[in-house]
Structure formats: C-alpha cells, structure tokens
PDB file of N, CA, C and O in Angstrom:
ATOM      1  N   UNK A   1      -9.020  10.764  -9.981  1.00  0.00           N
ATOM      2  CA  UNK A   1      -9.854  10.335  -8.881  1.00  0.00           C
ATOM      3  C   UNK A   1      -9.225  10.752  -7.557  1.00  0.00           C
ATOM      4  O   UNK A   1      -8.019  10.989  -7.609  1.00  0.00           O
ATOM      5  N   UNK A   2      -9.642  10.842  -6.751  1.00  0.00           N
ATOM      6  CA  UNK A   2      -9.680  11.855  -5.322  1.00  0.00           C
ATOM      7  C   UNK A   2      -8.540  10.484  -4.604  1.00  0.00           C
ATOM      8  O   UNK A   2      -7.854  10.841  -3.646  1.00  0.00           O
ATOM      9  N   UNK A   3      -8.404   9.125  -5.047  1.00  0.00           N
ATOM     10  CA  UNK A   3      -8.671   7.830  -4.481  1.00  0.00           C
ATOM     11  C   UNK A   3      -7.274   7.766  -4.522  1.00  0.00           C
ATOM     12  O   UNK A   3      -6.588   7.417  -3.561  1.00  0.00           O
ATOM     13  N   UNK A   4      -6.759   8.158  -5.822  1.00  0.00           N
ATOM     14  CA  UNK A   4      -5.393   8.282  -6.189  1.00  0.00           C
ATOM     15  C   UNK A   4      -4.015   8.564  -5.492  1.00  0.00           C
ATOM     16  O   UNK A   4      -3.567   9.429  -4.739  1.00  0.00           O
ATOM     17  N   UNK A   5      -3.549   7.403  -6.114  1.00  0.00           N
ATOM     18  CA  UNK A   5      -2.345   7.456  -4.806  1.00  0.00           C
ATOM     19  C   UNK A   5      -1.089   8.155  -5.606  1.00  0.00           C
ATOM     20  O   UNK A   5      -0.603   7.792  -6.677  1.00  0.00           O
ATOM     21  N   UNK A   6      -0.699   9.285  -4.759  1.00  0.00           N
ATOM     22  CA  UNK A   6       0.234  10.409  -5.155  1.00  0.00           C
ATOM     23  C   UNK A   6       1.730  10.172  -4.932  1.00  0.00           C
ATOM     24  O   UNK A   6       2.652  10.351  -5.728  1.00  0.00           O
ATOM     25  N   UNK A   7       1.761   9.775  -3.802  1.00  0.00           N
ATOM     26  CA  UNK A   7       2.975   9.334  -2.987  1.00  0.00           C
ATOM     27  C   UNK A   7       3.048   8.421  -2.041  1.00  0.00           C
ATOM     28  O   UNK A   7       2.407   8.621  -1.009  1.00  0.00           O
ATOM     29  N   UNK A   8       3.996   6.984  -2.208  1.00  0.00           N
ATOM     30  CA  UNK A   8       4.551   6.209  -1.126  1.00  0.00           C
ATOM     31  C   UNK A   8       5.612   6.137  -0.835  1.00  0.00           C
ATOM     32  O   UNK A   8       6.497   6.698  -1.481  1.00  0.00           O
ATOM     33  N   UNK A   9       5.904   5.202   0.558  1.00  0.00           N
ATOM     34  CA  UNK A   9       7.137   5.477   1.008  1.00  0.00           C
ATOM     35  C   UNK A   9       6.825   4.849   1.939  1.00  0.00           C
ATOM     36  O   UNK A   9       5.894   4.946   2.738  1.00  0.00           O
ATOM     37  N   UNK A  10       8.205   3.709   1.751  1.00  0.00           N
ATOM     38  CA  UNK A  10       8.682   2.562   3.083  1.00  0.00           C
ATOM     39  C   UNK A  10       8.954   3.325   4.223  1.00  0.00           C
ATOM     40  O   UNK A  10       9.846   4.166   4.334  1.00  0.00           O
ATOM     41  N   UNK A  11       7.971   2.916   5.232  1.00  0.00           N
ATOM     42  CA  UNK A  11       8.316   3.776   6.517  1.00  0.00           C
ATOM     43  C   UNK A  11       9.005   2.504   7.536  1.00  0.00           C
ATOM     44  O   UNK A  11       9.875   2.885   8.319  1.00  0.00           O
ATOM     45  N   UNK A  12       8.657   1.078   7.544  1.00  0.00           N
ATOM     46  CA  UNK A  12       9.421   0.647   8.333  1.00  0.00           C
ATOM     47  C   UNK A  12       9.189  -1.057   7.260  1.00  0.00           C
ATOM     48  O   UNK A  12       8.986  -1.136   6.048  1.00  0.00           O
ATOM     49  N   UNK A  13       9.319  -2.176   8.257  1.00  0.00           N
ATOM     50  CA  UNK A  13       9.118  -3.299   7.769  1.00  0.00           C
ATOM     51  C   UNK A  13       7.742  -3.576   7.771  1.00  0.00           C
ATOM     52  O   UNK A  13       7.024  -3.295   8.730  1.00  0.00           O
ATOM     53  N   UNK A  14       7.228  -4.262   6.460  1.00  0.00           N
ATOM     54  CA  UNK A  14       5.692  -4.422   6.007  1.00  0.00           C
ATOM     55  C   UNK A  14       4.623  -2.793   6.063  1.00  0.00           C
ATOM     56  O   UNK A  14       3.421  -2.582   5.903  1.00  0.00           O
ATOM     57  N   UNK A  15       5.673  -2.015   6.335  1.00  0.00           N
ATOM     58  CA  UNK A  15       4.503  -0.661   6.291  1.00  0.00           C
ATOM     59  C   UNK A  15       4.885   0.702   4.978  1.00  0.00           C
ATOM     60  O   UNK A  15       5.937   1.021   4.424  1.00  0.00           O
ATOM     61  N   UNK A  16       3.988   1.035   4.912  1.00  0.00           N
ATOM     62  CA  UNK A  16       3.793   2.319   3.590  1.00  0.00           C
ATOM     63  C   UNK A  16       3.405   3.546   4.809  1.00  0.00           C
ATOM     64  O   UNK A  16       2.834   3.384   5.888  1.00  0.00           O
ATOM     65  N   UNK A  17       3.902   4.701   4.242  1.00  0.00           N
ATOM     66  CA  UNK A  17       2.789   5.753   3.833  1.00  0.00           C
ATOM     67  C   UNK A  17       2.518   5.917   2.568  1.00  0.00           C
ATOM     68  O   UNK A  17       3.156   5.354   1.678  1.00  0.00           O
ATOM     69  N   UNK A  18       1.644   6.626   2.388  1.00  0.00           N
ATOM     70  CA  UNK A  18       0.736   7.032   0.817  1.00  0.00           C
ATOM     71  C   UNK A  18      -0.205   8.245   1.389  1.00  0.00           C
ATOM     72  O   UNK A  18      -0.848   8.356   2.432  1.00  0.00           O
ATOM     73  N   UNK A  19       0.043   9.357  -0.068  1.00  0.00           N
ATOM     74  CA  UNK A  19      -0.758  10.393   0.224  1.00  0.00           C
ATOM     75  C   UNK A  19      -1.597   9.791  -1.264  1.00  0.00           C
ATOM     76  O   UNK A  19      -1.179   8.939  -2.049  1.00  0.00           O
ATOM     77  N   UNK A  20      -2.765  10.481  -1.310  1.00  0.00           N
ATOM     78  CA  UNK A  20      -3.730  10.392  -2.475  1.00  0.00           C
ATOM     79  C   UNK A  20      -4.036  11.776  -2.706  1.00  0.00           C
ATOM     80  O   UNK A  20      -4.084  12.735  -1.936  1.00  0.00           O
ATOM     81  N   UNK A  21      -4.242  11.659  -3.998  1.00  0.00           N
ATOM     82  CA  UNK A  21      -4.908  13.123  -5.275  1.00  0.00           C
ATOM     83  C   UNK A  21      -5.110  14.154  -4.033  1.00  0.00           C
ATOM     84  O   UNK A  21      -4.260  15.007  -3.776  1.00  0.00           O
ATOM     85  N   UNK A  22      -6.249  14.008  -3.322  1.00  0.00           N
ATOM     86  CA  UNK A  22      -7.333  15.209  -2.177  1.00  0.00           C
ATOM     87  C   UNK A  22      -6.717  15.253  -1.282  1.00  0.00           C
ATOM     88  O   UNK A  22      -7.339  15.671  -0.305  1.00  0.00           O
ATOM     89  N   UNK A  23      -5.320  14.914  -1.040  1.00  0.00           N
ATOM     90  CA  UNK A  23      -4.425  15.212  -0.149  1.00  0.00           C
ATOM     91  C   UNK A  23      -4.745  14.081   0.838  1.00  0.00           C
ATOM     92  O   UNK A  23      -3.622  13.814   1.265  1.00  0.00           O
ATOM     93  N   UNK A  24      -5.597  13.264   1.453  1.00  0.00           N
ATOM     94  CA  UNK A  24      -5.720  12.230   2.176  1.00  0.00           C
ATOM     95  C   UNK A  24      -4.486  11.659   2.779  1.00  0.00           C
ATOM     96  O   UNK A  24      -3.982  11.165   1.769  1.00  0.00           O
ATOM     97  N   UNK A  25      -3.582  11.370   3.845  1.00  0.00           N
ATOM     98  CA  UNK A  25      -2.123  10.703   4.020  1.00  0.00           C
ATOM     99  C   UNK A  25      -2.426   9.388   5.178  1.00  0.00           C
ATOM    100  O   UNK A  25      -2.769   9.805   6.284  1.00  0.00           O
ATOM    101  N   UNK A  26      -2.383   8.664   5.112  1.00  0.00           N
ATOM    102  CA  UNK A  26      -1.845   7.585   6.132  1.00  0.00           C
ATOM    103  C   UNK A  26      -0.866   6.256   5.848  1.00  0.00           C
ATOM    104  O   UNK A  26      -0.117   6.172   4.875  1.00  0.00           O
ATOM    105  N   UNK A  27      -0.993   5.385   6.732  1.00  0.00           N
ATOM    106  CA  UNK A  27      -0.590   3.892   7.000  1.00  0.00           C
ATOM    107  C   UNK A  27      -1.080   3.242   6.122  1.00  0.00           C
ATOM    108  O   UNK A  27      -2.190   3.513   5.664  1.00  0.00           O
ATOM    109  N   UNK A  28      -0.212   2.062   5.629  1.00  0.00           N
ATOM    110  CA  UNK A  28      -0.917   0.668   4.781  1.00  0.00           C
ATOM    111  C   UNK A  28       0.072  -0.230   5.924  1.00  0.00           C
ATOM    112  O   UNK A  28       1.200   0.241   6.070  1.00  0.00           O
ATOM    113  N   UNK A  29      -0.198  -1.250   6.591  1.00  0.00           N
ATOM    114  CA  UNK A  29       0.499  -2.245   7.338  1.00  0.00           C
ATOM    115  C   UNK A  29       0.157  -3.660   6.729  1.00  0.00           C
ATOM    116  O   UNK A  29      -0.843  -4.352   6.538  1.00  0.00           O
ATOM    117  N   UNK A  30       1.238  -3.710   6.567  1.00  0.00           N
ATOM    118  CA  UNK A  30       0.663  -5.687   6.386  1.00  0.00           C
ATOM    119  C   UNK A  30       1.199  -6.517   7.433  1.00  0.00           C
ATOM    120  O   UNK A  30       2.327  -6.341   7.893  1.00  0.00           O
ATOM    121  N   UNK A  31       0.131  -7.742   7.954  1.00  0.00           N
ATOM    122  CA  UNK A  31       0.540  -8.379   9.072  1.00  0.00           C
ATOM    123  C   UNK A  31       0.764  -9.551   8.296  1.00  0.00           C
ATOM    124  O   UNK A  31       0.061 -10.150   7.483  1.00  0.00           O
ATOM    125  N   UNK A  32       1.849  -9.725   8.716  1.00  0.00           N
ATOM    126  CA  UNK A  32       2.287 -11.387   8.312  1.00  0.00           C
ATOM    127  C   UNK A  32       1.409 -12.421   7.612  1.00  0.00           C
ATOM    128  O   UNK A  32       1.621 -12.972   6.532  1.00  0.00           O
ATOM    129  N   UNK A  33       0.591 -12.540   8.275  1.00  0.00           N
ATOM    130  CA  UNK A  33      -0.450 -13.468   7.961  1.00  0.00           C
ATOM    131  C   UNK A  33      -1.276 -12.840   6.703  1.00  0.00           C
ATOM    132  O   UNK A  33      -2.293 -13.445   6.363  1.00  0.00           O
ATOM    133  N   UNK A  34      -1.009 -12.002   6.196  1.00  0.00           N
ATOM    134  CA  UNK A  34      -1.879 -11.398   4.867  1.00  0.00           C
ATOM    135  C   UNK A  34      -1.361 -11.379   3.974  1.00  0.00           C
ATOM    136  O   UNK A  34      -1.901 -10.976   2.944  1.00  0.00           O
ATOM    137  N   UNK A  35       0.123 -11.889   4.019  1.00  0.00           N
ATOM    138  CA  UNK A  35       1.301 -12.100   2.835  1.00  0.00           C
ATOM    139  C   UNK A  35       1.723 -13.783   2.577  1.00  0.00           C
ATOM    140  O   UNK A  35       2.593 -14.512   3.051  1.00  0.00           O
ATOM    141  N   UNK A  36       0.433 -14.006   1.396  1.00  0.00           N
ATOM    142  CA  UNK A  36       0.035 -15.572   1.125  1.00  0.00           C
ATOM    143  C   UNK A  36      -0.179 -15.165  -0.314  1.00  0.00           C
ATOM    144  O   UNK A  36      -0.266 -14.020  -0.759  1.00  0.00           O
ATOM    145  N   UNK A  37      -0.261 -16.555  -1.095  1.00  0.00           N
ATOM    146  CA  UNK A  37      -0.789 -16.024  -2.308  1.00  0.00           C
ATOM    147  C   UNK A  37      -0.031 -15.351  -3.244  1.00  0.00           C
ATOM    148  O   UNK A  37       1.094 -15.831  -3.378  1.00  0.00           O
ATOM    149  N   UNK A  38      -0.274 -14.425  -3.913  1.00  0.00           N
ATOM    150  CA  UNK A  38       0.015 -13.239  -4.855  1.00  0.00           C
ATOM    151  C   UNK A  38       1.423 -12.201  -3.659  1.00  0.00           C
ATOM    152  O   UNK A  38       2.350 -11.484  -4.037  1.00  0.00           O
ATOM    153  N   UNK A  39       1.096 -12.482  -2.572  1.00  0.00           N
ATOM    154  CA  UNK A  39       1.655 -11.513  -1.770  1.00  0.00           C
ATOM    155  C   UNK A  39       2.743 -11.951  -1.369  1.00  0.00           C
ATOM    156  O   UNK A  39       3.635 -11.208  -0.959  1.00  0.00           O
ATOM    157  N   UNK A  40       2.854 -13.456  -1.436  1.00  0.00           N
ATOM    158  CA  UNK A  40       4.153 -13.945  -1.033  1.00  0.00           C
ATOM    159  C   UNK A  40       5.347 -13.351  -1.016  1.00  0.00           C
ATOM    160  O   UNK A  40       5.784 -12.958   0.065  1.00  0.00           O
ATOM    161  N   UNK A  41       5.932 -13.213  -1.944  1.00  0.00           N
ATOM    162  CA  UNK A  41       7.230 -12.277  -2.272  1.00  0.00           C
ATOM    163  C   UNK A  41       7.256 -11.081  -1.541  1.00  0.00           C
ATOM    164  O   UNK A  41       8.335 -10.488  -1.570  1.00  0.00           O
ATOM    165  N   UNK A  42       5.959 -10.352  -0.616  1.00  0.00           N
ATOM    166  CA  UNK A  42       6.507  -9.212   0.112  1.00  0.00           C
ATOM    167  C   UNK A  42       7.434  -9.495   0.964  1.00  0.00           C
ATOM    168  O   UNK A  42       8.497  -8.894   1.123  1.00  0.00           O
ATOM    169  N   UNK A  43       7.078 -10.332   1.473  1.00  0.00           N
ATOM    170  CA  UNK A  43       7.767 -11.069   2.734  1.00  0.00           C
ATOM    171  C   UNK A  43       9.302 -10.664   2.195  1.00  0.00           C
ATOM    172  O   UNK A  43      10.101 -10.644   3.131  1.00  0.00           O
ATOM    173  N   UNK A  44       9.709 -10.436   1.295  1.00  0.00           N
ATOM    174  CA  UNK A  44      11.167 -10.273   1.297  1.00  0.00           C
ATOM    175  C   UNK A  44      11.459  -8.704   1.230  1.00  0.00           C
ATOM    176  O   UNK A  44      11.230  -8.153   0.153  1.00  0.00           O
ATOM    177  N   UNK A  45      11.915  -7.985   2.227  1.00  0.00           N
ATOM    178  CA  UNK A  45      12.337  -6.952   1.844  1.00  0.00           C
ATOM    179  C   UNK A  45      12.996  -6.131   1.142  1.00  0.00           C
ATOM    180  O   UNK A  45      12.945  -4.920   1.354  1.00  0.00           O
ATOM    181  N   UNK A  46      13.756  -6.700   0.143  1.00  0.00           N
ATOM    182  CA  UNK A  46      14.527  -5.974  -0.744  1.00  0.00           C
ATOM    183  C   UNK A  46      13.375  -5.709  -1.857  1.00  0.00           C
ATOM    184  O   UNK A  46      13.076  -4.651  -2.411  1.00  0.00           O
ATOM    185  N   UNK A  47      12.807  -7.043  -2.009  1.00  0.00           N
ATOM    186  CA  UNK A  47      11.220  -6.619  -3.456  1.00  0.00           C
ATOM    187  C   UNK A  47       9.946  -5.758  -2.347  1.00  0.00           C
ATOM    188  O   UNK A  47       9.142  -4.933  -2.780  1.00  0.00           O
ATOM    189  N   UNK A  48       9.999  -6.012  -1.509  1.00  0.00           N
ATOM    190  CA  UNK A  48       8.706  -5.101  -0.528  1.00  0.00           C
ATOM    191  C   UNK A  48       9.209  -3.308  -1.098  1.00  0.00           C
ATOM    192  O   UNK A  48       8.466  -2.400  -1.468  1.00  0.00           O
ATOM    193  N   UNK A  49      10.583  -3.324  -0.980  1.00  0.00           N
ATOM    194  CA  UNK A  49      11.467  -1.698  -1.187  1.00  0.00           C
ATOM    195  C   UNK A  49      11.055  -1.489  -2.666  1.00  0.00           C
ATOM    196  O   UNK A  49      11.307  -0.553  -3.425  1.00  0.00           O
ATOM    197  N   UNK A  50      10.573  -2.269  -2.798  1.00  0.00           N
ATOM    198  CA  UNK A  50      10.950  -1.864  -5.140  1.00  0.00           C
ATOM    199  C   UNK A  50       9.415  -1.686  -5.054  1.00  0.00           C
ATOM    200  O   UNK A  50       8.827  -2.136  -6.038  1.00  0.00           O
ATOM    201  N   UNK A  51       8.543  -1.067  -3.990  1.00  0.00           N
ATOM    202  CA  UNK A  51       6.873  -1.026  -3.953  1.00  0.00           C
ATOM    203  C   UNK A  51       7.271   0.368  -5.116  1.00  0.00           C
ATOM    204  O   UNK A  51       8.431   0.762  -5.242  1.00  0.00           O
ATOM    205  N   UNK A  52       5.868   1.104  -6.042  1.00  0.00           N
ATOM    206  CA  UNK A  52       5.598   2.183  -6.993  1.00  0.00           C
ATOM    207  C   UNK A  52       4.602   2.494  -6.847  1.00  0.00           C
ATOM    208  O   UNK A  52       3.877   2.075  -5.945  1.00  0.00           O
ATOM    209  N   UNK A  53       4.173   3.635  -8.024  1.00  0.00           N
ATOM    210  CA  UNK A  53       2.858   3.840  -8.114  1.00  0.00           C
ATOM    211  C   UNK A  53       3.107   3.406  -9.554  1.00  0.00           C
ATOM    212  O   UNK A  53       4.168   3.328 -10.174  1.00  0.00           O
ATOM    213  N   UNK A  54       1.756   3.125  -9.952  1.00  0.00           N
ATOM    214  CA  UNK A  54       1.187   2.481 -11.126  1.00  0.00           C
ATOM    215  C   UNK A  54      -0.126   3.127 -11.790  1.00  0.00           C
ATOM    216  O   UNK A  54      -1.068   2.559 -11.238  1.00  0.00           O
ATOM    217  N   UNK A  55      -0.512   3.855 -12.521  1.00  0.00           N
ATOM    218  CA  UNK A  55      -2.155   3.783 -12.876  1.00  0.00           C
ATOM    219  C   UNK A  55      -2.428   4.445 -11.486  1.00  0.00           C
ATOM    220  O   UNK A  55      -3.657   4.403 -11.533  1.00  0.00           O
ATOM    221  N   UNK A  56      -2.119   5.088 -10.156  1.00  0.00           N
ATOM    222  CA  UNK A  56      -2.819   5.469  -9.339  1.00  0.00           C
ATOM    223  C   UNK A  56      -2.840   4.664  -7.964  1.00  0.00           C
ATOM    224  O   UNK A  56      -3.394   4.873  -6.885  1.00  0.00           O
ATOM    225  N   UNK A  57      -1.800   3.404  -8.568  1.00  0.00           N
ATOM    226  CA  UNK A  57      -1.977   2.326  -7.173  1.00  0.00           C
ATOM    227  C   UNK A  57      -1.057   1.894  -6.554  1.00  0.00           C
ATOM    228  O   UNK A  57      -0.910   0.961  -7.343  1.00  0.00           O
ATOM    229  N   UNK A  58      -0.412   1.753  -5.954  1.00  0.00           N
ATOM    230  CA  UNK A  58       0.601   1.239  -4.879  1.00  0.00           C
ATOM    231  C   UNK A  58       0.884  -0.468  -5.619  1.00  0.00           C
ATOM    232  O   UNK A  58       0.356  -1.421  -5.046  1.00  0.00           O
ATOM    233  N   UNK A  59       1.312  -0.590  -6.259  1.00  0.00           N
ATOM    234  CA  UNK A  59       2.113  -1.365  -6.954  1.00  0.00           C
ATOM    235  C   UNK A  59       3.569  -2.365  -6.765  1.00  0.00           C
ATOM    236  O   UNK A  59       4.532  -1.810  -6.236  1.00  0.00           O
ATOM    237  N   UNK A  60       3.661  -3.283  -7.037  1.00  0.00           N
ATOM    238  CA  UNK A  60       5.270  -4.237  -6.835  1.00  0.00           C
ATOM    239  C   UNK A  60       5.323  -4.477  -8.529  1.00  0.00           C
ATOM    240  O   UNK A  60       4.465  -4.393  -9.408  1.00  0.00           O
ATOM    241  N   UNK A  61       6.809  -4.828  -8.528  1.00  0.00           N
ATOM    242  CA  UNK A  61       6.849  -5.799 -10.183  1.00  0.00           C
ATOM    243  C   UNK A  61       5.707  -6.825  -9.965  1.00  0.00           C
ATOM    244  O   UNK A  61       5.034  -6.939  -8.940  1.00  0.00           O
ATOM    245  N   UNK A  62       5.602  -7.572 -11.139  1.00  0.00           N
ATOM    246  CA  UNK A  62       4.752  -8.980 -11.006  1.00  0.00           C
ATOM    247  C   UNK A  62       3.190  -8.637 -10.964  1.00  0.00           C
ATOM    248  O   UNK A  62       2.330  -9.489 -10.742  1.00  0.00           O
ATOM    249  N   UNK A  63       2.899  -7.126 -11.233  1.00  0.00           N
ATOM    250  CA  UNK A  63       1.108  -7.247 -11.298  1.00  0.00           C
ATOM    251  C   UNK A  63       0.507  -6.941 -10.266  1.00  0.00           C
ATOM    252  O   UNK A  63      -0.638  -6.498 -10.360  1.00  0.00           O
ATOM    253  N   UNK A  64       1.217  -7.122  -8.830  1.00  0.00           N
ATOM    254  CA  UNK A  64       0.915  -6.976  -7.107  1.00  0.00           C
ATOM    255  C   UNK A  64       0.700  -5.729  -6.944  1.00  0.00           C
ATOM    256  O   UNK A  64       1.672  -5.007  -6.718  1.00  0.00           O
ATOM    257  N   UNK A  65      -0.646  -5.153  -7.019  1.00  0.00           N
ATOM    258  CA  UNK A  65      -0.959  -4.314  -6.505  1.00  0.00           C
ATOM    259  C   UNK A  65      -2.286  -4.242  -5.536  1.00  0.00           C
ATOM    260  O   UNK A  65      -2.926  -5.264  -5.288  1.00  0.00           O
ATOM    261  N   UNK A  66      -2.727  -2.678  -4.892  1.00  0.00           N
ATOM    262  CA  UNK A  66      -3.362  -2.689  -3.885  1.00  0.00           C
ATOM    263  C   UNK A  66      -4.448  -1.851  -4.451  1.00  0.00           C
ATOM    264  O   UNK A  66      -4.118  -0.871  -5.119  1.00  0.00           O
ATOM    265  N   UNK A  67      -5.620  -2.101  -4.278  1.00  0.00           N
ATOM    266  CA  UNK A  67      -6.842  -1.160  -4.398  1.00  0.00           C
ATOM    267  C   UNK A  67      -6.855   0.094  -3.870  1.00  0.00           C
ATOM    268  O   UNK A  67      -7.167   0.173  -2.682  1.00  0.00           O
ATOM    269  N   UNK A  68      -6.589   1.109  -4.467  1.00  0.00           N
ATOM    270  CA  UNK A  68      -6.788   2.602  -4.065  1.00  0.00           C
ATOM    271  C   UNK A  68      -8.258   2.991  -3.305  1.00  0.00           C
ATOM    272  O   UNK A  68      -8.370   3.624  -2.256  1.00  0.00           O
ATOM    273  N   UNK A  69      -9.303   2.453  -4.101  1.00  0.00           N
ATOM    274  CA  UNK A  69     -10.093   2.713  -2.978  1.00  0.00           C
ATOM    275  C   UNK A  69     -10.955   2.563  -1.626  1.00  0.00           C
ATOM    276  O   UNK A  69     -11.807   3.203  -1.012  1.00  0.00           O
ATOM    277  N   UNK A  70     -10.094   1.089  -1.489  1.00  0.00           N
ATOM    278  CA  UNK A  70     -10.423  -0.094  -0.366  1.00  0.00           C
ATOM    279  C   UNK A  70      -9.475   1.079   0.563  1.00  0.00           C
ATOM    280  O   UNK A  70      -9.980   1.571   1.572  1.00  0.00           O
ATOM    281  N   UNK A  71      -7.891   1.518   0.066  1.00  0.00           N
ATOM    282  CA  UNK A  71      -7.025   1.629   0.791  1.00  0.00           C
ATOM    283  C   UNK A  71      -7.480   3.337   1.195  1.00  0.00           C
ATOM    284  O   UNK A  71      -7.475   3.665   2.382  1.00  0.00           O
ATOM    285  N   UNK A  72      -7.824   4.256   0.213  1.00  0.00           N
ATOM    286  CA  UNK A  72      -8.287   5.772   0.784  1.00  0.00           C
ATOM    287  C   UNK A  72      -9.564   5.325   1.678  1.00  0.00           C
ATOM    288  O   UNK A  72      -9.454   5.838   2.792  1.00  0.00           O
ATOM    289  N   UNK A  73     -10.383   4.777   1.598  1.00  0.00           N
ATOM    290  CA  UNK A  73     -11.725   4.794   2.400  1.00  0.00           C
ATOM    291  C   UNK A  73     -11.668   4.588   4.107  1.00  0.00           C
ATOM    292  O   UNK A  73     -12.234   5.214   5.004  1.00  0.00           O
ATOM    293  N   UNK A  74     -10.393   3.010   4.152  1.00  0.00           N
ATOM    294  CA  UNK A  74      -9.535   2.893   5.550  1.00  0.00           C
ATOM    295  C   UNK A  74      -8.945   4.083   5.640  1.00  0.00           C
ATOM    296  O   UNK A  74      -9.760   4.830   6.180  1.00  0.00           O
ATOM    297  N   UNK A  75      -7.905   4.690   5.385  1.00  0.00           N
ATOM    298  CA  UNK A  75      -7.308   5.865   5.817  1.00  0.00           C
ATOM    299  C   UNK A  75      -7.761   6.724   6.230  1.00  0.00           C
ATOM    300  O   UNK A  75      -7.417   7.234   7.296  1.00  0.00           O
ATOM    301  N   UNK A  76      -8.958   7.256   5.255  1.00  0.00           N
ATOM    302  CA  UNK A  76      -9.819   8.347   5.746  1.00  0.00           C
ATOM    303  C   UNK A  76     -10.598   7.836   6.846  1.00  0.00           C
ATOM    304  O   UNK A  76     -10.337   8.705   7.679  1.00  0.00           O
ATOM    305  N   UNK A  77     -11.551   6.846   7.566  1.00  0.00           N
ATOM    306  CA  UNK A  77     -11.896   6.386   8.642  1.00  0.00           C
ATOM    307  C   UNK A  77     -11.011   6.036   9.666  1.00  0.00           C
ATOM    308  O   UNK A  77     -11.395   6.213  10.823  1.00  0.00           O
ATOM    309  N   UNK A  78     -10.053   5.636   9.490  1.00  0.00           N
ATOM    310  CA  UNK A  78      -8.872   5.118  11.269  1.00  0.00           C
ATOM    311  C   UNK A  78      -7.523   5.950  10.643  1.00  0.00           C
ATOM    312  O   UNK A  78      -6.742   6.270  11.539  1.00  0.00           O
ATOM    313  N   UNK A  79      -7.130   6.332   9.368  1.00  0.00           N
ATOM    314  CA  UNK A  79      -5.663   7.392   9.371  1.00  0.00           C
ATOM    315  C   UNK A  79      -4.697   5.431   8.813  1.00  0.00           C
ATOM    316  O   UNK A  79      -3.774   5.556   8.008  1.00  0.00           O
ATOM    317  N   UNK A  80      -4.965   4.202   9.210  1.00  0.00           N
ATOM    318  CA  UNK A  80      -4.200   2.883   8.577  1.00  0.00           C
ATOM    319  C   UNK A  80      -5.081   2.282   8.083  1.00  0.00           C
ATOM    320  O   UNK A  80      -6.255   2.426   8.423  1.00  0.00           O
ATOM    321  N   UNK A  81      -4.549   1.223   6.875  1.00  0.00           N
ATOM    322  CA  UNK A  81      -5.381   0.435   6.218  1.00  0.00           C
ATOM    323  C   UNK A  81      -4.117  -0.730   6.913  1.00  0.00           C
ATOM    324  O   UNK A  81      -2.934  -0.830   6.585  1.00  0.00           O
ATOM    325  N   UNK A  82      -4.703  -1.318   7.707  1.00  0.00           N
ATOM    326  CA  UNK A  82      -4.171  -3.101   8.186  1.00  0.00           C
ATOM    327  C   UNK A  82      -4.495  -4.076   7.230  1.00  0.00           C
ATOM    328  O   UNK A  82      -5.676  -4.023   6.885  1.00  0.00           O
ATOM    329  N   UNK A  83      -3.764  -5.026   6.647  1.00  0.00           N
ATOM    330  CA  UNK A  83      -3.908  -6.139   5.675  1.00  0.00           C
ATOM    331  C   UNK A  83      -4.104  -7.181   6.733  1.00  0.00           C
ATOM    332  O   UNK A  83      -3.015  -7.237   7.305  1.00  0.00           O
ATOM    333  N   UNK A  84      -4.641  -7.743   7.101  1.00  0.00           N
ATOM    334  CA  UNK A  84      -4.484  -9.320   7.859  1.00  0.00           C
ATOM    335  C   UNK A  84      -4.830 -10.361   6.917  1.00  0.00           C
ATOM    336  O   UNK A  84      -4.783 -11.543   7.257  1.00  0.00           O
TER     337      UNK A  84
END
C-alpha cells in the first residue's frame, strides 16, 4: 500500500519522521495532551526511542501503534500529522 510506512526516526522529543511506500516524508508530533490511555508510556523517552515499523505502521512494544493512513493522508495535506 502507497500508505506504508518505510522509514522512522526520532527527530526530537514526542516527534517522528516517516517516509511511506510512494515516497511521501513528513512529521508525526505528539502534544502532551494526546499521550493518555494506550499512549501513556510515550511520555517516557527511553520507550518513545524503542518506536518500529510493524506490518507497515509506526509501532511501540505493547500493541501501540499509529494508523498509516490517518498518518499519510495528514502528511500529504500540511507535510505533519499533530496528535492532540
């Protein structure tokens, strides 16, 4: 799938890049306030660093992953996908 995430990489605190399959590249940011829930544990940076790809998706241990095509559709419209 075109959606497919090829490559990530911790660019600072709470942020990714990711390229996908069709070459697509931007931002994933998470704002504080969007790390509740399932997401809790980003909040710590040493497990935020252990982020993968999985099946195509931007992935943590524990099941925590991100929708590839929520996240290519933002990229391709603004270049970041913001979590709030």
């Amino acid at each position: 799938m075109d959606w497919d995430v090829s490559q990530v990489k911790v660019v600072g605190p709470l942020q990714l890049e990711v390229a996908f399959a069709d070459g697509t590249r931007g931002r994933v940011v998470f704002e504080p306030t969007h790390l509740t829930g399932v997401f809790t544990s980003l909040q710590n940076p040493k497990f935020f660093n252990q982020v993968r790809i999985n099946g195509g998706a931007v992935s943590w241990p524990g099941d925590i992953d991100l929708a590839p095509d929520s996240m290519h559709a933002a990229i391709r419209k603004s270049g970041d996908w913001v979590l709030r």
